[in-house]
PQR file with spaces between the fields and no chain letter, atoms N, CA, C, O and H, PARSE charges and radii, in Angstrom:
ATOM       1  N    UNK     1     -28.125  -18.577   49.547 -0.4000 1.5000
ATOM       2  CA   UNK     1     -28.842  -17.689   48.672 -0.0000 2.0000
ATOM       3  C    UNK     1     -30.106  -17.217   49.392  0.5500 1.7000
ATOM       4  O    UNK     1     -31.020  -17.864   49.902 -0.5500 1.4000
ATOM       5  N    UNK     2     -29.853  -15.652   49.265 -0.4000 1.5000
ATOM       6  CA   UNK     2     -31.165  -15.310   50.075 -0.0000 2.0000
ATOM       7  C    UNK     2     -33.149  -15.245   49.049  0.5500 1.7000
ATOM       8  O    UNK     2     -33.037  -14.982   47.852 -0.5500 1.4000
ATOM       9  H    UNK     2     -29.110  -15.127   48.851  0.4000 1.0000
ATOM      10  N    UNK     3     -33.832  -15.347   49.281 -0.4000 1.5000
ATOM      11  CA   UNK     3     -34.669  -15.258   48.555 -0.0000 2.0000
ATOM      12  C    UNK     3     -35.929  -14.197   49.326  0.5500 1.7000
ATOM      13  O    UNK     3     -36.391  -14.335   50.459 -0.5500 1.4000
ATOM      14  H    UNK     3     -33.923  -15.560   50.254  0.4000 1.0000
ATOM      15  N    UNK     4     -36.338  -12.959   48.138 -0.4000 1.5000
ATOM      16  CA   UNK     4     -37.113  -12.042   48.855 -0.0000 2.0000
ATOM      17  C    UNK     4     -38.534  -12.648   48.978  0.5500 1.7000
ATOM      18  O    UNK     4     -38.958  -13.292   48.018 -0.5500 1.4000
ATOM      19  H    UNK     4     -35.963  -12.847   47.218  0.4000 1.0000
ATOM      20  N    UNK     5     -39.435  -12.467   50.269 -0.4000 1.5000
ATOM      21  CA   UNK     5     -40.598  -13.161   50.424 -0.0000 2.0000
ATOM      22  C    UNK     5     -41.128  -11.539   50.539  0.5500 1.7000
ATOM      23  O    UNK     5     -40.826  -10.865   51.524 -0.5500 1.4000
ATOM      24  H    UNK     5     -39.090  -11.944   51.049  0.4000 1.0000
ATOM      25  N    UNK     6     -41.891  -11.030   49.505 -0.4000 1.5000
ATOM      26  CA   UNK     6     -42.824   -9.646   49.076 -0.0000 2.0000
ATOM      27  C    UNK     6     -44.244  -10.439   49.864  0.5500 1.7000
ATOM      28  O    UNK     6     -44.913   -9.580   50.439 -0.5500 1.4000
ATOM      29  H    UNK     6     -42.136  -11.577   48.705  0.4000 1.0000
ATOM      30  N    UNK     7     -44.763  -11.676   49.994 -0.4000 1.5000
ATOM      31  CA   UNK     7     -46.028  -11.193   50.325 -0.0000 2.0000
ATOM      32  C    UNK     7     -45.925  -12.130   51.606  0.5500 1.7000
ATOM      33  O    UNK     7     -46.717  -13.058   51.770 -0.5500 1.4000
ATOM      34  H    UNK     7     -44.220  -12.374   49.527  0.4000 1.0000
ATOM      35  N    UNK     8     -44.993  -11.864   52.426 -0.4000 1.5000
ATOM      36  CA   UNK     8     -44.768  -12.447   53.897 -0.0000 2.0000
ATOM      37  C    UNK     8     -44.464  -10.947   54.468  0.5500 1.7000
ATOM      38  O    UNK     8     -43.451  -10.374   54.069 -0.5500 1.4000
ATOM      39  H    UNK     8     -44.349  -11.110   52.293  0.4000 1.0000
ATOM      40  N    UNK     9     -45.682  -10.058   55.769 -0.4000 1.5000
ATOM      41  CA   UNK     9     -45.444   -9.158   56.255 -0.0000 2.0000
ATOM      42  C    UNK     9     -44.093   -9.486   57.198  0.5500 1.7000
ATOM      43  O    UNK     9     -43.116   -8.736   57.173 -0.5500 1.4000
ATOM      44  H    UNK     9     -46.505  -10.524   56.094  0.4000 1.0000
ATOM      45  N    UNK    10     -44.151  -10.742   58.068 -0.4000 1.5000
ATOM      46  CA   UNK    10     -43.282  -10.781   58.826 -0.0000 2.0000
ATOM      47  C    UNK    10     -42.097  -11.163   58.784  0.5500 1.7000
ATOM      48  O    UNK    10     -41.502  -11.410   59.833 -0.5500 1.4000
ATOM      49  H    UNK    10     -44.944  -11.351   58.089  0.4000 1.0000
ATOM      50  N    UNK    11     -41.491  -11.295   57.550 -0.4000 1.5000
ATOM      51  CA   UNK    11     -40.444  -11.137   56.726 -0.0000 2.0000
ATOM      52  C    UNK    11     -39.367  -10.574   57.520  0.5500 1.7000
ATOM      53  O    UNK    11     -39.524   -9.355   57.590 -0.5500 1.4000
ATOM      54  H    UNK    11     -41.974  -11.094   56.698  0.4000 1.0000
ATOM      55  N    UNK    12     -38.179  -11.028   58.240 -0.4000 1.5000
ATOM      56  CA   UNK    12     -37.119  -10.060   58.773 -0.0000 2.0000
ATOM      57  C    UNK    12     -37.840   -9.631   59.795  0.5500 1.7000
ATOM      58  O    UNK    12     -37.344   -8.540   60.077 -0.5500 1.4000
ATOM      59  H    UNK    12     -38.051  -12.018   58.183  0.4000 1.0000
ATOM      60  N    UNK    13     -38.668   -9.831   60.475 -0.4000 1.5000
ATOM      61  CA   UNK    13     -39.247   -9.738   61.859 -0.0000 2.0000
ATOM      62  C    UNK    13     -38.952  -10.626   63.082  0.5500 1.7000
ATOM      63  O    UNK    13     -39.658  -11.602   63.333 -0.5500 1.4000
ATOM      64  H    UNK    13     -39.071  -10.717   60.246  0.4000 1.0000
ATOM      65  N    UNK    14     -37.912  -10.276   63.830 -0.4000 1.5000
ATOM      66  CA   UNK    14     -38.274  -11.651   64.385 -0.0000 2.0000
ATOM      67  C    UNK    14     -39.413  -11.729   66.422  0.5500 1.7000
ATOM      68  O    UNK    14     -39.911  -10.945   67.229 -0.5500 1.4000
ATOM      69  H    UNK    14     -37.339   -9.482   63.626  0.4000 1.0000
ATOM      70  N    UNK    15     -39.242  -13.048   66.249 -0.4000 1.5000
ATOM      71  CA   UNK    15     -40.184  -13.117   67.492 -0.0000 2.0000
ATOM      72  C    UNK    15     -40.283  -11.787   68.717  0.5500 1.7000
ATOM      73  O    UNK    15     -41.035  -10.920   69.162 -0.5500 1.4000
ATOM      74  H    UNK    15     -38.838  -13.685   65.593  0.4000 1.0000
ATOM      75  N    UNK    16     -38.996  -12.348   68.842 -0.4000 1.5000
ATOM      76  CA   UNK    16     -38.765  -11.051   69.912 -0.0000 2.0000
ATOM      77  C    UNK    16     -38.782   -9.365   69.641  0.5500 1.7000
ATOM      78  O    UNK    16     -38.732   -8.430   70.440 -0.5500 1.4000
ATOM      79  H    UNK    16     -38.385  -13.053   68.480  0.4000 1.0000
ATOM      80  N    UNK    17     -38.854   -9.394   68.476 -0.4000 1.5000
ATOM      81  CA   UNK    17     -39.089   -7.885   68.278 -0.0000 2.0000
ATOM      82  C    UNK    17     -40.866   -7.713   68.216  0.5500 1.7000
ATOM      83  O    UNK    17     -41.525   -6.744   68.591 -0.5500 1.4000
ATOM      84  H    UNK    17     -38.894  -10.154   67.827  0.4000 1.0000
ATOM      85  N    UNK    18     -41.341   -8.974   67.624 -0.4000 1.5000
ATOM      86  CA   UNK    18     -42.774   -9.307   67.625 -0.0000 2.0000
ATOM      87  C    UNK    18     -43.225   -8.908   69.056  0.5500 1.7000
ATOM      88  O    UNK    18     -43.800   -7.857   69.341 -0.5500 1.4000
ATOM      89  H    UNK    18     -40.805   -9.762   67.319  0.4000 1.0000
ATOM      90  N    UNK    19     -42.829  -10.045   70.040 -0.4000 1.5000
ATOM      91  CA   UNK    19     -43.611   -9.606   71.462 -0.0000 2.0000
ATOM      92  C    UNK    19     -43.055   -8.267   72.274  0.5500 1.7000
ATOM      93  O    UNK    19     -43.648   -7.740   73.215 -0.5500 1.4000
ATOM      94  H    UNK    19     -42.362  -10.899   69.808  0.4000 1.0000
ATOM      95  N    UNK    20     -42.009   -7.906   71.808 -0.4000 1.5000
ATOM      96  CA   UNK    20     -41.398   -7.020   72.343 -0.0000 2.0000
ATOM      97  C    UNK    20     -42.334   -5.591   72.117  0.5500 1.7000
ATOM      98  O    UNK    20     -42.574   -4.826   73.051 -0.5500 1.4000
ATOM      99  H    UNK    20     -41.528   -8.335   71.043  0.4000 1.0000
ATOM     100  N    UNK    21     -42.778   -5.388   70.832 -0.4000 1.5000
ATOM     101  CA   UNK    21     -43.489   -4.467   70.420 -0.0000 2.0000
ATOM     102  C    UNK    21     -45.249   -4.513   70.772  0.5500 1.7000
ATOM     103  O    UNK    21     -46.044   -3.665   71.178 -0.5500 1.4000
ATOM     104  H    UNK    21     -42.583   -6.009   70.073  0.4000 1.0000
ATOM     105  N    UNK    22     -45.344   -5.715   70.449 -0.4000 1.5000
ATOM     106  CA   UNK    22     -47.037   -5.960   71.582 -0.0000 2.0000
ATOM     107  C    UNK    22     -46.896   -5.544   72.800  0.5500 1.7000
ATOM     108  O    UNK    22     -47.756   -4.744   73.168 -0.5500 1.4000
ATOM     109  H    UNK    22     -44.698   -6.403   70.119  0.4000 1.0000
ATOM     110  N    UNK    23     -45.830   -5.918   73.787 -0.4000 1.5000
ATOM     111  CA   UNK    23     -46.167   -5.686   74.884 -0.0000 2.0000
ATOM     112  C    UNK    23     -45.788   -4.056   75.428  0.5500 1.7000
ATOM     113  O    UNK    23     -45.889   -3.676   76.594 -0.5500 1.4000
ATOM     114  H    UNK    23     -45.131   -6.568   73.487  0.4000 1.0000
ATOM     115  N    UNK    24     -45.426   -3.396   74.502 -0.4000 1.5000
ATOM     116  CA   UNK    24     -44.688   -1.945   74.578 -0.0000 2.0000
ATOM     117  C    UNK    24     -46.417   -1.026   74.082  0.5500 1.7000
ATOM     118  O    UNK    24     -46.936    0.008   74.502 -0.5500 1.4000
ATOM     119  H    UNK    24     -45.344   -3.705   73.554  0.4000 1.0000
ATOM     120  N    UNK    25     -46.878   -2.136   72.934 -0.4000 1.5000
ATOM     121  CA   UNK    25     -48.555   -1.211   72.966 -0.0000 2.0000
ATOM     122  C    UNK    25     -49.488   -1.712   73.858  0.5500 1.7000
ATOM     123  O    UNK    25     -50.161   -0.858   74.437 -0.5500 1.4000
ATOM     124  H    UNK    25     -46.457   -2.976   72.593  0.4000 1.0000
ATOM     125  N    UNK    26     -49.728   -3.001   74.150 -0.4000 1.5000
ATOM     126  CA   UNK    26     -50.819   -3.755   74.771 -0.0000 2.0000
ATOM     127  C    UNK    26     -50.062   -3.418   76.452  0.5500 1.7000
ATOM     128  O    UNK    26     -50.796   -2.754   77.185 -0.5500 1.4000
ATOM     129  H    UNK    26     -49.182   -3.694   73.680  0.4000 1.0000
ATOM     130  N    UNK    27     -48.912   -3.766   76.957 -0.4000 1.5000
ATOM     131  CA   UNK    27     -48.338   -4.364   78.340 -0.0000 2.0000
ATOM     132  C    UNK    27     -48.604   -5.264   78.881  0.5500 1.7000
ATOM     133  O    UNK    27     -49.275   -5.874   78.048 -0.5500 1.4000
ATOM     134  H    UNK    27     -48.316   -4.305   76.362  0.4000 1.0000
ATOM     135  N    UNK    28     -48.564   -5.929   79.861 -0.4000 1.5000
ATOM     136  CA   UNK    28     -48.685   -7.486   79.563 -0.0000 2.0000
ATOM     137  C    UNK    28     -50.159   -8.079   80.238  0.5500 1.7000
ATOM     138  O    UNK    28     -50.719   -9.172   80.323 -0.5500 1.4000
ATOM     139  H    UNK    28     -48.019   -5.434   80.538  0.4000 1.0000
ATOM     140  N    UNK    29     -50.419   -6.706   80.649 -0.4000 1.5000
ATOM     141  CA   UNK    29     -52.207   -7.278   80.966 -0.0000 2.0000
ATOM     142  C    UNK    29     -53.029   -7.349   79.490  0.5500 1.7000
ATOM     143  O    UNK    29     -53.860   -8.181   79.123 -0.5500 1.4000
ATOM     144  H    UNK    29     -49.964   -5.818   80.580  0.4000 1.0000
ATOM     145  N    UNK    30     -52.476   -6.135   78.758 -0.4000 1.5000
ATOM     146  CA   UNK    30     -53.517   -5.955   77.694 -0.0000 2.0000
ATOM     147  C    UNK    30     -53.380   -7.587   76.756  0.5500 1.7000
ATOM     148  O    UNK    30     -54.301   -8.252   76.284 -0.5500 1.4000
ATOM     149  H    UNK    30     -51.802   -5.459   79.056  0.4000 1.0000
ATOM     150  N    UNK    31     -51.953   -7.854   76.732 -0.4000 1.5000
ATOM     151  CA   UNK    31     -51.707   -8.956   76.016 -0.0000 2.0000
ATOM     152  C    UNK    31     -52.342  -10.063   76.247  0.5500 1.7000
ATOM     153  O    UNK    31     -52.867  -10.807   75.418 -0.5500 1.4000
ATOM     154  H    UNK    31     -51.205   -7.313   77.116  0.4000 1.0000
ATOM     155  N    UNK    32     -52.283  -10.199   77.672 -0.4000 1.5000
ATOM     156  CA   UNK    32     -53.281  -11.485   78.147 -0.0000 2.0000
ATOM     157  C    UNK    32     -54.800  -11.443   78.197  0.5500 1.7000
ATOM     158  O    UNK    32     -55.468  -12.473   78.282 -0.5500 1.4000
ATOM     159  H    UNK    32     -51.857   -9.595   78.345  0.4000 1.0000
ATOM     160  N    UNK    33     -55.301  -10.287   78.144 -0.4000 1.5000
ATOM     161  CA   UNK    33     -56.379  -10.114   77.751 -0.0000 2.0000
ATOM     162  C    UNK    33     -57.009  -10.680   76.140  0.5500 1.7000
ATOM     163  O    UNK    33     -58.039  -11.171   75.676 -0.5500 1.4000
ATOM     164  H    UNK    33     -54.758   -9.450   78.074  0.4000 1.0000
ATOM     165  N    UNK    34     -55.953  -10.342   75.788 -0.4000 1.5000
ATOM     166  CA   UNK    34     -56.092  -10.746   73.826 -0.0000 2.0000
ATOM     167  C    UNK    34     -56.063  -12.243   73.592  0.5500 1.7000
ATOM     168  O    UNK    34     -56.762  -12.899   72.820 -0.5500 1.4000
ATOM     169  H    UNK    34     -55.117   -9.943   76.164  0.4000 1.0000
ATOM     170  N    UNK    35     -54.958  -12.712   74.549 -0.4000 1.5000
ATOM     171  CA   UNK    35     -54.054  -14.057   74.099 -0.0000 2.0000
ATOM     172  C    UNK    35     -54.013  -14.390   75.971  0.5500 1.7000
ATOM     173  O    UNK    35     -53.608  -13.850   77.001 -0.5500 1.4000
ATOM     174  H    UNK    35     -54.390  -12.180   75.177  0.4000 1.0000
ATOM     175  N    UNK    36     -54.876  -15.907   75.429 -0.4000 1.5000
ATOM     176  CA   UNK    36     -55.027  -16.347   76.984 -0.0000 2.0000
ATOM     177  C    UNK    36     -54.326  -17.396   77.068  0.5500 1.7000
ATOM     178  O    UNK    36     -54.649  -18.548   76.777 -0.5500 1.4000
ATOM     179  H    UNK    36     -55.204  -16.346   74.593  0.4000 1.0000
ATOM     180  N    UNK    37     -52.859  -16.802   77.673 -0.4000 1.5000
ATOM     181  CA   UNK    37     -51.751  -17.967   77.590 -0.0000 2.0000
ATOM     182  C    UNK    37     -51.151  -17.372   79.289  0.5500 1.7000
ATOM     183  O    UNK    37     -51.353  -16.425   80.049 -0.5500 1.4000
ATOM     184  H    UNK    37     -52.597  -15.866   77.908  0.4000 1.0000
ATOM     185  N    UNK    38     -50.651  -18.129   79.251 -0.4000 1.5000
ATOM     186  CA   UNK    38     -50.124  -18.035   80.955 -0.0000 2.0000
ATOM     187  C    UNK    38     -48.733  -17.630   80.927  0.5500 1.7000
ATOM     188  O    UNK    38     -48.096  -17.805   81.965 -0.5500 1.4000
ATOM     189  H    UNK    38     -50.487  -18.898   78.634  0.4000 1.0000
ATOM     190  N    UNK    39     -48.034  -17.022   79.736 -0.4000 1.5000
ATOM     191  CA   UNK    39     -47.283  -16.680   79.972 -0.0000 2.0000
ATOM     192  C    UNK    39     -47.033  -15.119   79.595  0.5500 1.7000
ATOM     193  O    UNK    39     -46.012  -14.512   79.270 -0.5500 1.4000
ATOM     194  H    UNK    39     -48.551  -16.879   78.893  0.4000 1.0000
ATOM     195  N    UNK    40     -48.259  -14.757   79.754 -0.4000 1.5000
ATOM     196  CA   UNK    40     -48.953  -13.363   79.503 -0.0000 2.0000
ATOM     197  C    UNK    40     -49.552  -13.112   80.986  0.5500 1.7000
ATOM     198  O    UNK    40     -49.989  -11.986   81.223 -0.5500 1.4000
ATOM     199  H    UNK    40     -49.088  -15.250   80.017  0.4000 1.0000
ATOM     200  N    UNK    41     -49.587  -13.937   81.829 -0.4000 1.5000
ATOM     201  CA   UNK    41     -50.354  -13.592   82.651 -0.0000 2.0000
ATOM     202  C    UNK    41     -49.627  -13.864   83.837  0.5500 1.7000
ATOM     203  O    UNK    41     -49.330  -12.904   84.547 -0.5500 1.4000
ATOM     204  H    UNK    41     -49.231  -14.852   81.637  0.4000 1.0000
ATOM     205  N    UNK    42     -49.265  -15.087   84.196 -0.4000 1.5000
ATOM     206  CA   UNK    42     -48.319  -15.077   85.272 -0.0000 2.0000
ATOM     207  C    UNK    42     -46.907  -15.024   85.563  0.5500 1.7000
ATOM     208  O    UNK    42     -46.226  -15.881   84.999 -0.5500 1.4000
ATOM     209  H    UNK    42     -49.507  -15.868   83.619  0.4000 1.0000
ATOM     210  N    UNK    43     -46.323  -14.214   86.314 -0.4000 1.5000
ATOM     211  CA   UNK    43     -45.285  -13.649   85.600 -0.0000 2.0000
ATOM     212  C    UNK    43     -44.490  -13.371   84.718  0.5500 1.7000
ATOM     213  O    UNK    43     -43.339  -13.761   84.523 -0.5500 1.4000
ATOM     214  H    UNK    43     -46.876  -13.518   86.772  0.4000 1.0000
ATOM     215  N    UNK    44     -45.384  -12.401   83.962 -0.4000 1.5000
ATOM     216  CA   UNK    44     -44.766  -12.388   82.106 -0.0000 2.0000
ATOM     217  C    UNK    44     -43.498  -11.773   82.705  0.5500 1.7000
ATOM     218  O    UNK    44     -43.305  -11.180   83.766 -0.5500 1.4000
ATOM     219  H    UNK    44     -46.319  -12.084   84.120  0.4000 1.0000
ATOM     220  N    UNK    45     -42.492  -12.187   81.431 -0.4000 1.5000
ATOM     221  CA   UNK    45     -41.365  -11.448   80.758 -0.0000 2.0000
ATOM     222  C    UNK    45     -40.786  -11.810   80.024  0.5500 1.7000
ATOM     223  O    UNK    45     -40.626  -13.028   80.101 -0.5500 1.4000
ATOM     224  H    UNK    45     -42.648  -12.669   80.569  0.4000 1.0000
ATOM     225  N    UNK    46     -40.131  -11.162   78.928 -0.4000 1.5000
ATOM     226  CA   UNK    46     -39.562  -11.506   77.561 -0.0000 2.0000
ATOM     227  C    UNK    46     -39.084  -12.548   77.333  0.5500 1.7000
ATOM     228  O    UNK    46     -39.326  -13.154   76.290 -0.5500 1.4000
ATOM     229  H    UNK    46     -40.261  -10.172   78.865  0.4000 1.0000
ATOM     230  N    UNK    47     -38.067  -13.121   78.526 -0.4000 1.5000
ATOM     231  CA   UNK    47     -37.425  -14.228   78.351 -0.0000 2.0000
ATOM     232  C    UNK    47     -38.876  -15.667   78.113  0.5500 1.7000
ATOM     233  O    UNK    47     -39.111  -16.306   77.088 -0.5500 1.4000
ATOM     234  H    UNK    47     -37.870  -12.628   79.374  0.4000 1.0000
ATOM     235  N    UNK    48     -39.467  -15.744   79.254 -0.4000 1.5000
ATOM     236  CA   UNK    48     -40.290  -16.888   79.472 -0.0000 2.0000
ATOM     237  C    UNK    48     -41.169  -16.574   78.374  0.5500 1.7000
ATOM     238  O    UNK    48     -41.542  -17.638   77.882 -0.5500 1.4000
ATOM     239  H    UNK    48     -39.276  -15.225   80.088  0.4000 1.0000
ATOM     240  N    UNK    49     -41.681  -15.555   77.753 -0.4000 1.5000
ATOM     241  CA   UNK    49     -42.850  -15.960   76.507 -0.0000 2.0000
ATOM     242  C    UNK    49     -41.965  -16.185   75.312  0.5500 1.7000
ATOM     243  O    UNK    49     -42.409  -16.699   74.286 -0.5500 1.4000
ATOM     244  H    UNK    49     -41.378  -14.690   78.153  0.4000 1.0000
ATOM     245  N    UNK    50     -40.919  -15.864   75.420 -0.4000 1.5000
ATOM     246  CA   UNK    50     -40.278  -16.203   73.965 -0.0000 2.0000
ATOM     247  C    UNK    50     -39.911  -17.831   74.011  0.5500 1.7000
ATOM     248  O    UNK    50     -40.185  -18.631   73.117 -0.5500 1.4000
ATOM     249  H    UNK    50     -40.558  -15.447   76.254  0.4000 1.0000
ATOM     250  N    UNK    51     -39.160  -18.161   75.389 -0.4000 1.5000
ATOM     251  CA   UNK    51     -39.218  -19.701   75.610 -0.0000 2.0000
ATOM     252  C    UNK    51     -40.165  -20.476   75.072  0.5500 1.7000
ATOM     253  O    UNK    51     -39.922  -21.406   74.302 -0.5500 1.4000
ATOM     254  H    UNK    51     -38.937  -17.510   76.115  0.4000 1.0000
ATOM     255  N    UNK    52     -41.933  -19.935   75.665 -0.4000 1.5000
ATOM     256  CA   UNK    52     -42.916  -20.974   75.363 -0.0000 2.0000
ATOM     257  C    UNK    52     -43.285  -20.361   74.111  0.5500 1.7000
ATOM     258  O    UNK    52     -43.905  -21.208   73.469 -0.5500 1.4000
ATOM     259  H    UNK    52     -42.130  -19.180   76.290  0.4000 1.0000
ATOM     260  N    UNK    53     -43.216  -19.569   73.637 -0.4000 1.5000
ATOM     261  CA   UNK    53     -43.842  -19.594   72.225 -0.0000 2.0000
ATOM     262  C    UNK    53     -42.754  -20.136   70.936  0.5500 1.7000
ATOM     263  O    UNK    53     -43.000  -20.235   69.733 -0.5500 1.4000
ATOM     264  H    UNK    53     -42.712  -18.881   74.159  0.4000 1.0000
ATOM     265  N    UNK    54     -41.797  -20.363   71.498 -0.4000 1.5000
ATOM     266  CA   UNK    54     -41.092  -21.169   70.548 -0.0000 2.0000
ATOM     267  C    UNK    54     -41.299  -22.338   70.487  0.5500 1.7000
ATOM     268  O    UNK    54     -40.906  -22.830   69.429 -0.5500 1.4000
ATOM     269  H    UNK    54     -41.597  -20.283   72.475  0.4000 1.0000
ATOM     270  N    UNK    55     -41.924  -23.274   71.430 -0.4000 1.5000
ATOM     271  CA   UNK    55     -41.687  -24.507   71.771 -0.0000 2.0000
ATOM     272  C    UNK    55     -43.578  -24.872   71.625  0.5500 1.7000
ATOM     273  O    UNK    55     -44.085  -25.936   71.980 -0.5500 1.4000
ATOM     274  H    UNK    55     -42.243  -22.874   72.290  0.4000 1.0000
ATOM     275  N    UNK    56     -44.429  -23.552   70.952 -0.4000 1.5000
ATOM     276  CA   UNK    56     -45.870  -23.914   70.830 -0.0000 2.0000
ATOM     277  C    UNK    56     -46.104  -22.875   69.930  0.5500 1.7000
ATOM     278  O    UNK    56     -46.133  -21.649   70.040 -0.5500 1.4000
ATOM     279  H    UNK    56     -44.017  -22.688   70.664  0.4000 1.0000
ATOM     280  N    UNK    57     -46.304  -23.857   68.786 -0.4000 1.5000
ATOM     281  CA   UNK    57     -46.623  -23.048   67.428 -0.0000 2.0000
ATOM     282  C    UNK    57     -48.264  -22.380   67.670  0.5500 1.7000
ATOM     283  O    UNK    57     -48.401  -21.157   67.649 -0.5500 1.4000
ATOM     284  H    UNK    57     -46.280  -24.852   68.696  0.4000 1.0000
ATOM     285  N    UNK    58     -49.361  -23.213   67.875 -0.4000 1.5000
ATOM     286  CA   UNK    58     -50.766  -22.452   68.279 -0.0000 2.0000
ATOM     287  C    UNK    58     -50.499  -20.969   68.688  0.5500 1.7000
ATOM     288  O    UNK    58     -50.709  -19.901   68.114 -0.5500 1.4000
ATOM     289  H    UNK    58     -49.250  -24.207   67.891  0.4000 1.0000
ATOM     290  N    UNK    59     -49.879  -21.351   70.067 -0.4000 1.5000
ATOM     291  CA   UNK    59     -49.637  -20.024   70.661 -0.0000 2.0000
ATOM     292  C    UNK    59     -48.695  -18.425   70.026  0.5500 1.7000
ATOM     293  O    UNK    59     -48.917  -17.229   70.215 -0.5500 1.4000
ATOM     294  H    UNK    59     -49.709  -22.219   70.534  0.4000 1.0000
ATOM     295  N    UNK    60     -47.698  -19.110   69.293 -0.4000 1.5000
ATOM     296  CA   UNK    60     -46.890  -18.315   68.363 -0.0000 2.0000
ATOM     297  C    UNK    60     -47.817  -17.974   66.753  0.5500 1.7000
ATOM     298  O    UNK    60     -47.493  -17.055   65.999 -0.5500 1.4000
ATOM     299  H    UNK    60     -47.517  -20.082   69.140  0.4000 1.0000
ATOM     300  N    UNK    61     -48.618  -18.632   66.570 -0.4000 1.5000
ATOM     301  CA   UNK    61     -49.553  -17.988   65.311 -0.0000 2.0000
ATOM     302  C    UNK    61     -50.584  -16.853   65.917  0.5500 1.7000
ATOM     303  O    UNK    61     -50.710  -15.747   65.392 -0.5500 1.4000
ATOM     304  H    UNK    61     -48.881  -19.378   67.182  0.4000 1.0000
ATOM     305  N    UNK    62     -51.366  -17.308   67.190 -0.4000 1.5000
ATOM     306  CA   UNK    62     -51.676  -16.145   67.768 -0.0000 2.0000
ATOM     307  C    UNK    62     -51.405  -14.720   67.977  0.5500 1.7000
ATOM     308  O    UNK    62     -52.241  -13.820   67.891 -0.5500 1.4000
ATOM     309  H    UNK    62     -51.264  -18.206   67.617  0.4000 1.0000
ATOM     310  N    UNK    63     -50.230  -14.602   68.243 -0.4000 1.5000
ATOM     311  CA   UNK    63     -49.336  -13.558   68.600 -0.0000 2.0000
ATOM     312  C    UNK    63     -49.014  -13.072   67.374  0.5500 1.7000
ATOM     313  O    UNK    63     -49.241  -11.939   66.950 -0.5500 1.4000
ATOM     314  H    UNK    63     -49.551  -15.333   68.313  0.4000 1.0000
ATOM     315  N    UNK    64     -48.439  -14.035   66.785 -0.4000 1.5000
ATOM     316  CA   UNK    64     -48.223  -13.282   64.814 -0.0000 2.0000
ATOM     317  C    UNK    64     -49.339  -12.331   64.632  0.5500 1.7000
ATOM     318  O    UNK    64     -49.238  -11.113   64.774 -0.5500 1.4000
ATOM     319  H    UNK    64     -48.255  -14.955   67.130  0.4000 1.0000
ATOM     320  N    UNK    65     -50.805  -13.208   64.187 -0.4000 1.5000
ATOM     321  CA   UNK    65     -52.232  -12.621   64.052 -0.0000 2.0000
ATOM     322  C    UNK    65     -52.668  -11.623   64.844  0.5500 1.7000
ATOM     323  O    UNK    65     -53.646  -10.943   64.532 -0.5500 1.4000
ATOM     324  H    UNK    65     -50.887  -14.198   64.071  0.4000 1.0000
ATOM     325  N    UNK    66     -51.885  -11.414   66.100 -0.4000 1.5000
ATOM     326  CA   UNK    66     -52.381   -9.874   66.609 -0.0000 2.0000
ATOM     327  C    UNK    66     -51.663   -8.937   66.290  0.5500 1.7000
ATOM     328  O    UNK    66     -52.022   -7.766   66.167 -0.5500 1.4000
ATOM     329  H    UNK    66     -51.091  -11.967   66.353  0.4000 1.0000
ATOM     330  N    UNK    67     -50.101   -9.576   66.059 -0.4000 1.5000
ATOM     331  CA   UNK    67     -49.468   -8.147   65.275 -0.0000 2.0000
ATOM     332  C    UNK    67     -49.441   -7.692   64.351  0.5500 1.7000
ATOM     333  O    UNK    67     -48.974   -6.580   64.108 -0.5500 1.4000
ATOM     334  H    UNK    67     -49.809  -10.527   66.159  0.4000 1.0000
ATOM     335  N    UNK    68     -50.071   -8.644   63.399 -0.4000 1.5000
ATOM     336  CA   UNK    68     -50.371   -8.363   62.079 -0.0000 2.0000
ATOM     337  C    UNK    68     -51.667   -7.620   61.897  0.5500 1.7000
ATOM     338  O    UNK    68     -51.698   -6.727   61.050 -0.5500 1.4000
ATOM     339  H    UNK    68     -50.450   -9.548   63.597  0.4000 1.0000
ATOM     340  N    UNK    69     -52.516   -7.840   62.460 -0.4000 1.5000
ATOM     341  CA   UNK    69     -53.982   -6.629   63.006 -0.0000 2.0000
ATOM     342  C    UNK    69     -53.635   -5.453   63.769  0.5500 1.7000
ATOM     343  O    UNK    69     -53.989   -4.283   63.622 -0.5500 1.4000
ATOM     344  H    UNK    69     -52.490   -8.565   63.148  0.4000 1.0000
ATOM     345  N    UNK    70     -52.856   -6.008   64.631 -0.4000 1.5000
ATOM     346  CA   UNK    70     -51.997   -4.207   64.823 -0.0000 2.0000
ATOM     347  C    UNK    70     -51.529   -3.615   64.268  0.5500 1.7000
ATOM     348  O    UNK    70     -51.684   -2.423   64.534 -0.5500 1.4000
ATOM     349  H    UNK    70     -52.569   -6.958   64.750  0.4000 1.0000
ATOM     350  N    UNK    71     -50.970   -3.831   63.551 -0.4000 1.5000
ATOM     351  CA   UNK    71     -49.141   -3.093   63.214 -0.0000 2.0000
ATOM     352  C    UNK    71     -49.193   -2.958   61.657  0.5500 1.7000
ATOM     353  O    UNK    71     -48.802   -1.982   61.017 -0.5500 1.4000
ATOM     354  H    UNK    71     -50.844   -4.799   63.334  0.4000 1.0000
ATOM     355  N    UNK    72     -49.885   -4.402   61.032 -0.4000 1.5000
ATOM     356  CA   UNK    72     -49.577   -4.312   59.586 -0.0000 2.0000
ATOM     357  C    UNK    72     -51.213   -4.266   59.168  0.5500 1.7000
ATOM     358  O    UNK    72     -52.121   -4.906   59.699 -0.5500 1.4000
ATOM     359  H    UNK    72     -50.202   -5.194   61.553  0.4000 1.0000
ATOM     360  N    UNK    73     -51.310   -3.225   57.954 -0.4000 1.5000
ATOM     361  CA   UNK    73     -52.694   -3.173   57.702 -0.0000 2.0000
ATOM     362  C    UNK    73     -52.774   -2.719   56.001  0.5500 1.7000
ATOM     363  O    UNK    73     -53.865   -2.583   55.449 -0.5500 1.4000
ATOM     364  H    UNK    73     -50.572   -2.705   57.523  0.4000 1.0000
């Protein structure tokens, strides 16, 4: 049974469309500029930040909180 979450923006969002879309506005300097994680900075790419931000919630609320100041307002 599905249940609608109205006051969850990121609702049906998922991660990878999350960083996928930061790094398409920010790119991956701007990102690491924002969010000082090393997998923004040394050799970013989709695969490896989705790895560590699954496996580090801190770092994955971060990233939420900037797209949600971006994107959702």
């Amino acid at each position: 049974m599905s249940q609608e979450q109205p006051n969850n923006p990121l609702h049906g969002v998922t991660l990878e469309g999350v960083v996928t879309r930061l790094q398409q506005h920010y790119g991956w300097s701007g990102l690491s500029q924002r969010i000082d994680i090393n997998c923004f900075k040394s050799d970013p790419s989709l695969k490896s930040s989705l790895k560590f931000l699954r496996r580090t919630p801190w770092a994955r609320d971060k990233v939420e909180q900037l797209y949600l100041q971006t994107f959702v307002r």
